[in-house]
C-alpha positions as CSV (number, residue, x, y, z in Angstrom):
1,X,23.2,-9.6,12.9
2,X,20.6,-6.6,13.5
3,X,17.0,-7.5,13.4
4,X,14.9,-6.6,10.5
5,X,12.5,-5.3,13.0
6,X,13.2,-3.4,15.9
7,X,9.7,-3.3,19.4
8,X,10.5,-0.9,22.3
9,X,8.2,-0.3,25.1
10,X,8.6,3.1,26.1
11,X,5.9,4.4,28.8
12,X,2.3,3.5,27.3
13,X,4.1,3.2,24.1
14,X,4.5,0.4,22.0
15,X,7.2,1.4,19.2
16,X,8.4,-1.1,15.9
17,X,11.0,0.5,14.1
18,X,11.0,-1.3,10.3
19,X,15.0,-1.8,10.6
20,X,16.3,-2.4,7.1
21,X,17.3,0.5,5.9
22,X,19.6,-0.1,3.2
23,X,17.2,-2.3,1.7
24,X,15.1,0.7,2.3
25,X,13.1,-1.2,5.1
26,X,11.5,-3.8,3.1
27,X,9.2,-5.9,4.4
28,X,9.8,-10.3,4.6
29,X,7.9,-12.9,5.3
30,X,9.4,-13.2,8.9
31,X,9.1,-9.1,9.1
32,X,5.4,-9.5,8.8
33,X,5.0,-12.5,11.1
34,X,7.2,-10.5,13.4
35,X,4.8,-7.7,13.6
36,X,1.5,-9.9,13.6
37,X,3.0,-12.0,17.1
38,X,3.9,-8.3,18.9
39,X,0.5,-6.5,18.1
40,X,-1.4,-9.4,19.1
41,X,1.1,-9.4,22.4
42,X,0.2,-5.6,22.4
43,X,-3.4,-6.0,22.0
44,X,-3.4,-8.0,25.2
45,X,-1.7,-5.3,27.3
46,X,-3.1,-3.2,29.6
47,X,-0.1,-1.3,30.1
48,X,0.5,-0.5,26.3
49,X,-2.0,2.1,25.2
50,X,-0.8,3.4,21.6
51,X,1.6,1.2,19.1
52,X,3.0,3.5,17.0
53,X,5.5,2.1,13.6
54,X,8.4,4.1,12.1
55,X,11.5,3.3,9.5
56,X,15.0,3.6,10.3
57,X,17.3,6.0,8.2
58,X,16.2,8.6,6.2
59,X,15.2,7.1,2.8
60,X,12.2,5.2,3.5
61,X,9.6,4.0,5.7
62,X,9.1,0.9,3.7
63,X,9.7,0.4,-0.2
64,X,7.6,-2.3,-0.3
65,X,7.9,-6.2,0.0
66,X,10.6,-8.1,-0.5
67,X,10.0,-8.6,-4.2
68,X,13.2,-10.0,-4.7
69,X,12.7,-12.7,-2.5
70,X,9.4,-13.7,-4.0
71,X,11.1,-13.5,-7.8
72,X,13.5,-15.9,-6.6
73,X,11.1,-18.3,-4.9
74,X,8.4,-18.2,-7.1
75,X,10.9,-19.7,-10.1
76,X,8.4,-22.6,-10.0
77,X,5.1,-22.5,-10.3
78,X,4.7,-19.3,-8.5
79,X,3.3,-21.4,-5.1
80,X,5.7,-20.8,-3.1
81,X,5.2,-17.4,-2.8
82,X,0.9,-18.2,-1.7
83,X,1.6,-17.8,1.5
84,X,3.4,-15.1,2.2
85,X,0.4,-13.3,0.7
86,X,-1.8,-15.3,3.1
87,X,0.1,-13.9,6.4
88,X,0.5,-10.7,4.9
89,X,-2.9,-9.8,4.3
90,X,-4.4,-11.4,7.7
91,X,-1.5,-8.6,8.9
92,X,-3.3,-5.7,7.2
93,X,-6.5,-6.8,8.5
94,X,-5.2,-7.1,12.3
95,X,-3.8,-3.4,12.0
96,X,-7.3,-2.5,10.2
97,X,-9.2,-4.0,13.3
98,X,-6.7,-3.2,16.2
99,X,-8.6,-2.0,18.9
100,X,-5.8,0.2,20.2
101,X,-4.5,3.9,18.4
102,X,-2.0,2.3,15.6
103,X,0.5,5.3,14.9
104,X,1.9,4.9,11.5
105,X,4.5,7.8,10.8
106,X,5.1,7.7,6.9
107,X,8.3,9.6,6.4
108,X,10.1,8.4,3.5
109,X,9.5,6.0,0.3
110,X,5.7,3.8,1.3
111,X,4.8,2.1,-1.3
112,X,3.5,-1.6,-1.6
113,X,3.9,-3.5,1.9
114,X,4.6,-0.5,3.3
115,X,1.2,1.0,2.6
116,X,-0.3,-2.2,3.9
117,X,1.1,-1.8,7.9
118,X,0.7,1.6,7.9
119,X,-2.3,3.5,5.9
120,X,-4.9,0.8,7.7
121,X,-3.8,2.2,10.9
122,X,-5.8,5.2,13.2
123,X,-3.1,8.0,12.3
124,X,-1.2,8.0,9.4
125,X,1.3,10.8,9.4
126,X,3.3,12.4,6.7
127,X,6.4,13.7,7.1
128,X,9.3,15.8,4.9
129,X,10.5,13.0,2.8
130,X,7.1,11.2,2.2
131,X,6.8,9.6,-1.0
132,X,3.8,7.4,-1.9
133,X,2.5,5.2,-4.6
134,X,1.1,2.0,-5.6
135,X,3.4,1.1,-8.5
136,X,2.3,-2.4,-8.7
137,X,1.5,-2.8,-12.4
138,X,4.5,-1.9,-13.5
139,X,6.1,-5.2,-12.1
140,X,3.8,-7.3,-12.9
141,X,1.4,-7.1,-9.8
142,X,-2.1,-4.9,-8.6
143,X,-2.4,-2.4,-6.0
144,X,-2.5,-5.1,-3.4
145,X,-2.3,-5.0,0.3
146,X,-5.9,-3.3,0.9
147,X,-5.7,-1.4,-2.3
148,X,-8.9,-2.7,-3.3
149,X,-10.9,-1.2,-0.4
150,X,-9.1,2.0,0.2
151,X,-8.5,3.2,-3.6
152,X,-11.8,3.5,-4.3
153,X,-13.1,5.2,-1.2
154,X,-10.4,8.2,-2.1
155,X,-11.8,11.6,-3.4
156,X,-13.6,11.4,-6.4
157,X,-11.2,9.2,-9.4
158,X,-8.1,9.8,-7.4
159,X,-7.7,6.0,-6.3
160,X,-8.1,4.9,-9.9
161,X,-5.5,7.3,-11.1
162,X,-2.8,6.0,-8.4
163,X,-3.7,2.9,-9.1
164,X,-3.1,2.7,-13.0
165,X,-0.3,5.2,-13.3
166,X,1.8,4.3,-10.4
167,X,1.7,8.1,-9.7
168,X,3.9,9.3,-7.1
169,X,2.0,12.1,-3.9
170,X,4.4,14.3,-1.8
171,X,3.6,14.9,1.6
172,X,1.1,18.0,0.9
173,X,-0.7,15.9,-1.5
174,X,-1.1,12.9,0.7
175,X,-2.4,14.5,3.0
176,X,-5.3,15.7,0.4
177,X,-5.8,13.1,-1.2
178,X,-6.3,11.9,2.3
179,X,-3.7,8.8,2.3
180,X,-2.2,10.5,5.4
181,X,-4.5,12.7,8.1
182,X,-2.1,15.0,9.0
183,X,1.3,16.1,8.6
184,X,4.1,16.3,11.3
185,X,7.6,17.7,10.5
186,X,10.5,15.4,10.2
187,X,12.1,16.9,12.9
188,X,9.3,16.7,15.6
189,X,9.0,12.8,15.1
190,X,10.7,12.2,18.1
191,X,9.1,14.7,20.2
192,X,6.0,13.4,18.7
193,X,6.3,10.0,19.7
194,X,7.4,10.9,23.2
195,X,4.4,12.6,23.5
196,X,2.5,9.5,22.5
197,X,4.7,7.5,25.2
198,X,3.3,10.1,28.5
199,X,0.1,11.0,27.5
200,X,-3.1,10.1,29.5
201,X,-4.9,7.2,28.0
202,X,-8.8,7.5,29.6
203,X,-12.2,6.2,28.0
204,X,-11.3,7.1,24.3
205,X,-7.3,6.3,23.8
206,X,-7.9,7.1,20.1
207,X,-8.7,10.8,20.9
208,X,-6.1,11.0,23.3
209,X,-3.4,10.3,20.6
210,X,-4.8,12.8,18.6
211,X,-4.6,15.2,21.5
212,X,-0.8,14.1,21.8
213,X,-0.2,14.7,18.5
214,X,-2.0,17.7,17.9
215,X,1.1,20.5,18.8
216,X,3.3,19.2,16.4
217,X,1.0,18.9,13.2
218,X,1.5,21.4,10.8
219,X,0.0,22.5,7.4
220,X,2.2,21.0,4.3
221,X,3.2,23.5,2.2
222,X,2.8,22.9,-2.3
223,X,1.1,20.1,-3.6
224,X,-0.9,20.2,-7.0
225,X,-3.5,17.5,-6.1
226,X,-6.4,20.3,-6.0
227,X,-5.4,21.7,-9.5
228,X,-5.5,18.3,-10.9
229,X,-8.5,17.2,-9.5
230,X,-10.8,17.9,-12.2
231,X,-8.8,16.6,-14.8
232,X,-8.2,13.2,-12.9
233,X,-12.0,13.1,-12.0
234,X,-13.3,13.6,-16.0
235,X,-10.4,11.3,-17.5
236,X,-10.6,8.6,-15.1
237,X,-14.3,7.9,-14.3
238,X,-14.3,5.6,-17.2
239,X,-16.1,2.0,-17.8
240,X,-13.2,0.4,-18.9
241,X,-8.8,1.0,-18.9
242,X,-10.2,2.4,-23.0
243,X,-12.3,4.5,-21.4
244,X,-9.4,6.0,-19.6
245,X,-7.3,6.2,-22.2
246,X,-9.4,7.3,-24.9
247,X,-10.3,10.2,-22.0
248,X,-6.6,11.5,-21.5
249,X,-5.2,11.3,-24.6
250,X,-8.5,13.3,-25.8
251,X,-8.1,15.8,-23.0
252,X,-5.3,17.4,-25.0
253,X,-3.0,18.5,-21.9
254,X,0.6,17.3,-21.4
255,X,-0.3,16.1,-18.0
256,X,-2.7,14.0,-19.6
257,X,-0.3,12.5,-22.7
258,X,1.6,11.4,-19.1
259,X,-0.3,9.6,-17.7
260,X,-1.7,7.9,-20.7
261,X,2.3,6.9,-21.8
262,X,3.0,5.6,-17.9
263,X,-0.4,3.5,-18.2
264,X,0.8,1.9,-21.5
265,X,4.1,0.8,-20.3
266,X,2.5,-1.3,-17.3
267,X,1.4,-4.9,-17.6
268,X,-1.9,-5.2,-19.7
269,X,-2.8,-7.8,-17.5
270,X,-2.4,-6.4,-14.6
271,X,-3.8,-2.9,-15.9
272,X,-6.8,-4.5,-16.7
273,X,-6.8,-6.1,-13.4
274,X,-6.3,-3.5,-11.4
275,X,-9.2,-1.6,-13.7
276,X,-11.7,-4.1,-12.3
277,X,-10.4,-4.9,-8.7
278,X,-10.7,-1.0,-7.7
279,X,-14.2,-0.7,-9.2
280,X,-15.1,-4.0,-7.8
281,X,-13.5,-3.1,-4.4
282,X,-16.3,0.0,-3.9
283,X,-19.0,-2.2,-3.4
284,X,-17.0,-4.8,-1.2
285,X,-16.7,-4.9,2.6
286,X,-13.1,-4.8,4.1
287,X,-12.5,-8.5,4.6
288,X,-14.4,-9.2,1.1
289,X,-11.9,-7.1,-0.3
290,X,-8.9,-8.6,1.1
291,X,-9.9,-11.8,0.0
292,X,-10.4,-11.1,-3.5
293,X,-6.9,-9.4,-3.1
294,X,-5.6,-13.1,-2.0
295,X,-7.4,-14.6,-5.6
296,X,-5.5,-12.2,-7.6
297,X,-2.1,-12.4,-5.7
298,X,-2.3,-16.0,-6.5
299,X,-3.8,-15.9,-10.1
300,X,-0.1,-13.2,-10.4
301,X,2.2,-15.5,-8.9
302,X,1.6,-18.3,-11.4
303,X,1.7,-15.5,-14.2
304,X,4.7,-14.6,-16.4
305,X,4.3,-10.6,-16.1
306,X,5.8,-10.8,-12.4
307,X,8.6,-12.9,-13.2
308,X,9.0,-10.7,-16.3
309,X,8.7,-7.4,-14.7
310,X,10.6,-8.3,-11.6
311,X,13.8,-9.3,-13.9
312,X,13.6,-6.0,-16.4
313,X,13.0,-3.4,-13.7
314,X,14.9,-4.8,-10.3
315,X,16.8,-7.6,-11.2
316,X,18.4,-6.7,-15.1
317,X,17.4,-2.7,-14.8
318,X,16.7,-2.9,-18.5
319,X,13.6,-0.9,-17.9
320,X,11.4,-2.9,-20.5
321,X,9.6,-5.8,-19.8
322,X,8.2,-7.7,-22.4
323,X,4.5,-8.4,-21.6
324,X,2.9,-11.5,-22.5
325,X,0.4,-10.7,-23.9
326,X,1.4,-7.7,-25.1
327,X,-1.5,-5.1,-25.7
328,X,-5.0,-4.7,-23.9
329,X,-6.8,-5.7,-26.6
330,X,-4.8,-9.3,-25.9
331,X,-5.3,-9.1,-22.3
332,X,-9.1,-8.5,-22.6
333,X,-11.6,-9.3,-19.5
334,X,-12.0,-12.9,-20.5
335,X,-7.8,-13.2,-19.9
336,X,-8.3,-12.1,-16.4
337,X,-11.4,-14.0,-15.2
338,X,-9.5,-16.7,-14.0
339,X,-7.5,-14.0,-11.4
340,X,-11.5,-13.4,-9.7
341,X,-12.9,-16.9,-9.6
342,X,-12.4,-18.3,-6.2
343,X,-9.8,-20.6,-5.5
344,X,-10.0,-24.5,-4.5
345,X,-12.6,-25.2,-1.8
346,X,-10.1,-24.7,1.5
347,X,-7.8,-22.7,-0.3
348,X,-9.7,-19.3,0.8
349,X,-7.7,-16.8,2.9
350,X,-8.3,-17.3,6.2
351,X,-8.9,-14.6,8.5
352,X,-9.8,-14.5,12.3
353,X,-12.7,-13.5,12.9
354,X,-13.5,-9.4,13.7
């Protein structure tokens, strides 16, 4: 059987290849243990300089989680699935902290887990077929996996409109929005990473990854992230998800009826979760954010919307859940305060210290 997840060592290299591609590289539980037990081997390497992480085949770097898998185990009382949440956060936040240049090259589909082991590295490199977005309410869940720190610290209202529309960036425009620092041609990934391998690591190995990579980057060409700037910036800079709404469908622009009609076919739930979380998250720390992340990932597992989503867009492809509750009005702030109250004494996520 091939492994889901692929380390080579190539010169002062450290390479992880996310190896499931016709699953479009999703990441499991053992996936993201996996990659916790090699960067902490890494970390302790003199001889590794750089760790760099790629997808195999040309769809995706990584879709996501393995959402399936967490449908099918969180039948119960959603539990099951606490801990995989748990290991993949402390994950995140060991590729947030690594002390070594962590190379994430985001060709392909990133969305959900994928963002998580890749945008909280040092580089973060678009490519052709980059594709990302946080689509999260739409099944059921938030823009997890350090959502809440790194939405809100995007230009201007540009995190809160990924985050409650699901909206989808192209290379040019993740690089803008500033998701990705630079852009690489797909075709110069492998030069690029054999630069990586032979470079001279000195006093500030960060810098000379940059240096490595510096030939191949390139301006991306298109994008329409400037041009919707100000539109995304006055309808989204709202107190509340009606704020937002009443904003865009008031703005009297097609772009703006879009993106009110994608926001009202997402959980109300976890809209209005995802509302709070992001504007909460600009005044949190980094580990204070990931914990609160942990609250809501458990308050989601023991909800209905997940299951519910899950089935109508993966499992059945009917494309419409059915929401309980239903409406925002229903899933008002007093619905959600159980998803930001702490959790049973002990039952905090653990992280090691910085």
């Amino acid at each position: 059987m091939t492994a889901p997840i692929l380390f080579e060592e190539t010169g002062r290299l450290g390479l992880v290849t996310l190896n499931r591609p016709a699953h479009l590289n999703a990441l499991t539980h053992d996936m993201a243990l996996m990659l916790e037990e090699r960067l902490l081997h890494w970390r302790g390497r003199e001889d590794i300089a750089v760790v760099a992480i790629i997808g195999a085949g040309p769809k995706a770097f990584c879709a996501g989680g393995d959402i399936r898998a967490l449908y099918e185990a969180g039948g119960g009382n959603g539990a099951a699935n606490f801990q995989f949440y748990a290991d993949e956060y402390r994950l995140d936040t060991l590729i947030r902290r690594y002390p070594k240049p962590y190379v994430a090259f985001m060709d392909g589909i990133v969305m959900g887990g994928g963002v998580g082991v890749s945008i909280h590295g040092r580089l973060r490199i678009a490519g052709d077929a980059t594709l990302f977005a946080m689509p999260e309410t739409g099944i059921g869940l938030f823009p997890d996996v350090g959502g809440t720190w790194f939405l809100p610290r995007l230009p201007g209202q540009v995190g809160m409109w990924l985050g409650l529309t699901g909206a989808r960036l192209r290379a040019a425009d993740a690089v803008a929005a500033g998701i990705c620092d630079r852009y690489i041609p797909s075709a110069h990934e492998g030069a690029a990473l054999e630069a990586l391998a032979t470079a001279e690591y000195g006093a500030d190995p960060a810098q000379a990854a940059a240096a490595a990579l510096a030939p191949f980057t390139e301006a991306p060409a298109g994008g329409s992230l400037a041009n919707l700037r100000p539109l995304i910036d006055q309808c989204f800079a709202g107190d509340s998800v009606e704020d937002v709404l009443a904003a865009l469908d008031d703005a009297g622009e097609d772009w703006a009826a879009e993106q009110a009609a994608a926001i009202r076919t997402k959980s109300p739930t976890c809209t209005r979760i995802a509302f709070r979380q992001i504007r909460t998250g600009a005044g949190l720390a980094f580990v204070d954010c990931m914990k609160l992340e942990y609250r809501l990932a458990r308050f989601c597992m023991t909800h209905p919307d997940f299951y519910e989503g899950v089935r109508a867009i993966l499992i059945d492809k009917t494309g419409a859940p059915q929401w309980r509750p239903a409406t925002l009005a229903e899933a008002d702030e007093a619905s959600v305060a159980a998803a930001f109250a702490p959790p049973p004494e002990g039952e905090e996520l653990a992280l090691p210290p910085a």
